[in-house]
N, C-alpha and C positions, 0 to 999 in steps of 0.2 A: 413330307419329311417328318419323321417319329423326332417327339422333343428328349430328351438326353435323361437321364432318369436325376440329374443332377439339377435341370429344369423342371425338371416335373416335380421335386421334392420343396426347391424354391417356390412354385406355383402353387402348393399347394398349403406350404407354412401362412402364403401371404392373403391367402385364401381364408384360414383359420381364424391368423389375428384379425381381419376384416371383421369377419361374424363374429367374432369374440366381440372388439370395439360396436361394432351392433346393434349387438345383444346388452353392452352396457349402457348405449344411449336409449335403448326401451327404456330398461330400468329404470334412469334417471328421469326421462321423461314421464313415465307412470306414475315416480315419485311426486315431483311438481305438480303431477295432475291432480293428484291426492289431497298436496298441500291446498291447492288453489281450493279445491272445494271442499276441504275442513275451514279455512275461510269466508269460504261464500256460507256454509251454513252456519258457523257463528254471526255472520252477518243479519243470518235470515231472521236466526232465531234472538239475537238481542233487537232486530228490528218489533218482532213479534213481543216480546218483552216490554218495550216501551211502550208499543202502540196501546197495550194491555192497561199502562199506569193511567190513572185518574189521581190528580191529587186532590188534598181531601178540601182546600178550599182553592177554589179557582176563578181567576182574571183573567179577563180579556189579553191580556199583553201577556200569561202563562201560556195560555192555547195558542195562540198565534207562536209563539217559540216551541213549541211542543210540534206543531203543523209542522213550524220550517225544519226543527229538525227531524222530525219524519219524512220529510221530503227530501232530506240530506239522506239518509238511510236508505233511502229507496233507491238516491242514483247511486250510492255505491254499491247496493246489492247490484243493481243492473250492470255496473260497471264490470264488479266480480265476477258475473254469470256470465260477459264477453270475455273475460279473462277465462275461465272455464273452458269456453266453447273453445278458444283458441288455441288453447296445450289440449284438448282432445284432441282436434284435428293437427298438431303437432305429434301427437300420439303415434297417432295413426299414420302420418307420414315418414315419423322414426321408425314404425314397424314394419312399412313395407318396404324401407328401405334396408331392414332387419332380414326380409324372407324375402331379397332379391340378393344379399350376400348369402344368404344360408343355401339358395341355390346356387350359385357360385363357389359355393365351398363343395356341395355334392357332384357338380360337374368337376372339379381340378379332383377330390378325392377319384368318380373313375374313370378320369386318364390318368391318373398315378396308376391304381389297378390296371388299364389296360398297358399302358407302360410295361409294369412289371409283368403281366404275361407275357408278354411280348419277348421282353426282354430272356423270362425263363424259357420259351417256345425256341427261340434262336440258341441255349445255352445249350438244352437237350437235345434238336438238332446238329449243333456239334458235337456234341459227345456222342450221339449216336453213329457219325462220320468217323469219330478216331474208333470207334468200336468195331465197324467197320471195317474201317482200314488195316487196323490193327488184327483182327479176324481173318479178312486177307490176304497180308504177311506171312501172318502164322501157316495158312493153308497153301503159301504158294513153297513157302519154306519145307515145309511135311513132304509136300510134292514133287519138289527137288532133293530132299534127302534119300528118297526111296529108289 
């Protein structure tokens, strides 16, 4: 059974906003992904910073704070580089779930298209019937006036 072109126009708006919404959670997603690793590389690189420092007179109980907090540095960079990895693969799951509406919207657009052939095949089929008919008419009419 052919869906109604009233359905078809319904299925295919809901189609749109779908890939529309989508397409905005890529975005967002991309975005975050962005953020997380403009983070992680000020992490790396103020880690690299520190590690860099010597002061110019140094204690035992200076280095040993300097150690720990390099070693704090370190697990939060590791920490941010898990946070990275995980809005990547967030990414990437926002996306394919991106270009499996985006197919979904190219399938509902052609059954709208066949829809509407359809729809104009049976319009022009009739009109070609009352032409037709009306042709006919006319010739049965001629036919009995004479």
């Amino acid at each position: 059974m052919a869906l109604s072109r009233v359905r078809l126009e319904l299925l295919l708006r809901v189609a749109e906003r779908q890939e529309d919404e989508a397409q905005r959670a890529v975005a967002r997603a991309q975005a975050k992904l962005a953020e997380q690793q403009m983070m992680l590389s000020e992490l790396r690189r103020y880690l690299d910073d520190y590690e860099g420092q010597r002061p110019a007179r140094v204690t035992p109980a200076m280095l040993e704070n300097q150690r720990q907090f390099n070693a704090r540095l370190g697990e939060a960079v590791k920490s941010q580089e898990g946070l990275v990895e995980a809005e990547a693969a967030r990414v990437e799951q926002v996306r394919q779930s991106w270009l499996d509406s985006r197919r979904q919207l190219r399938i509902a657009q052609h059954m709208h298209e066949q829809g509407c052939l359809a729809e104009r095949a049976v319009a022009e089929r009739n009109s070609q019937k009352e032409m037709d008919e009306f042709a006919a008419v006319r010739h049965f009419i001629a036919g009995n006036a004479s």
